[in-house]
C-alpha positions in Angstrom: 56.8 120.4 117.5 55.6 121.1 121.0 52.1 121.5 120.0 51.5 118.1 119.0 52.7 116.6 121.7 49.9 114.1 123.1 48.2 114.6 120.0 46.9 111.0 118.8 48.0 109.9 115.0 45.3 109.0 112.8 45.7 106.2 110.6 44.8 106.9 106.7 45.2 105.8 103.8 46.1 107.0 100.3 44.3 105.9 97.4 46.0 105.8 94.5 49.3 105.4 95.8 51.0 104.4 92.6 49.9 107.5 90.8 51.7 111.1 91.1 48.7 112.6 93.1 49.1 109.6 95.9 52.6 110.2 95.9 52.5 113.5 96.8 50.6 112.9 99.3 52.7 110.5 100.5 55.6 113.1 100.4 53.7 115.4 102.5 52.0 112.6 105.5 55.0 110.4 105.8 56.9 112.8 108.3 53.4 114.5 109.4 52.9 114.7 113.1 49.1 113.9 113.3 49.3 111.2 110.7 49.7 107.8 110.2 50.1 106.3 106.8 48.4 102.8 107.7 47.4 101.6 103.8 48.2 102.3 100.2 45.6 101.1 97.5 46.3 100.2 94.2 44.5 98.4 91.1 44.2 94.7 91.3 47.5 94.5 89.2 49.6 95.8 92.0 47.4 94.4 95.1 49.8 92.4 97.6 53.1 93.6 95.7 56.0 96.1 97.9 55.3 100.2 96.9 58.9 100.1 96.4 58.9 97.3 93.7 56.5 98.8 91.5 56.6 102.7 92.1 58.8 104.8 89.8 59.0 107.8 92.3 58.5 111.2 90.7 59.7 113.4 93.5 63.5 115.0 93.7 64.0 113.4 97.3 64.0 109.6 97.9 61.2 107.6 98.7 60.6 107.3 102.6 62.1 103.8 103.4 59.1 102.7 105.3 56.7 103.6 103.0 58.8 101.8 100.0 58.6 98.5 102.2 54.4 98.7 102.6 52.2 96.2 100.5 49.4 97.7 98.5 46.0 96.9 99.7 42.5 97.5 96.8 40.8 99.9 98.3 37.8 97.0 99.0 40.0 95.7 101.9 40.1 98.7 103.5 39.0 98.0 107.9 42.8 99.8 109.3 42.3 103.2 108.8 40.4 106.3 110.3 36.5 106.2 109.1 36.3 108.9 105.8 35.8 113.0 106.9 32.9 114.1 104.6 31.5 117.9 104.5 27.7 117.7 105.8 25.3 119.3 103.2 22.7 121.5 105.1 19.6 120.0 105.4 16.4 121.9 104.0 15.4 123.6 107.2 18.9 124.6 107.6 18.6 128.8 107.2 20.9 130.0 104.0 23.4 131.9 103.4 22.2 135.6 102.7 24.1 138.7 101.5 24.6 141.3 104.2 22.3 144.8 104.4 24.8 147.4 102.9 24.1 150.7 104.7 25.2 152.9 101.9 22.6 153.5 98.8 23.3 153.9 95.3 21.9 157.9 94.0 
């Protein structure tokens, strides 16, 4: 893709890996261009053990064979990856949203 070249990975993670939601997006970040799949969290039951080991995949094509060799992190031990992307709220002097003046009026 020539317009990511130079374009700097960001490392994430995926909470939930184990789950079909994580794997999804798994399926869709392990080829991605911008990203870096740097952790996958799981419950304490799973924390240290190989994706591969304990993931029944749930997709038609195979599990990426670099994601099936990662370890599963809890989400507490979290320091690797890119710092979260959160929507800011507007603050309360912030001007709102209002509907446009129509120019047409109802007879």
């Amino acid at each position: 893709m020539p317009h990511t070249t130079g374009v700097r990975k960001r490392k994430v993670a995926i909470l939930g890996a184990t789950g079909t939601v994580g794997q999804r997006f798994i399926s869709l970040l392990a080829a991605h261009p911008w990203f870096e799949l740097a952790a996958l969290t799981t419950s304490d039951r799973n924390a240290g053990k190989r994706y591969g080991d304990v993931t029944p995949w749930h997709f038609g094509e195979d599990m990426p064979a670099a994601i099936a060799d990662m370890r599963l992190d809890l989400r507490s031990t979290l320091r690797s990856v890119s710092p979260p992307c959160r929507a800011r709220r507007p603050s309360s002097g912030s001007p709102r949203w209002q509907r446009p003046a129509t120019t047409s009026s109802r007879t």
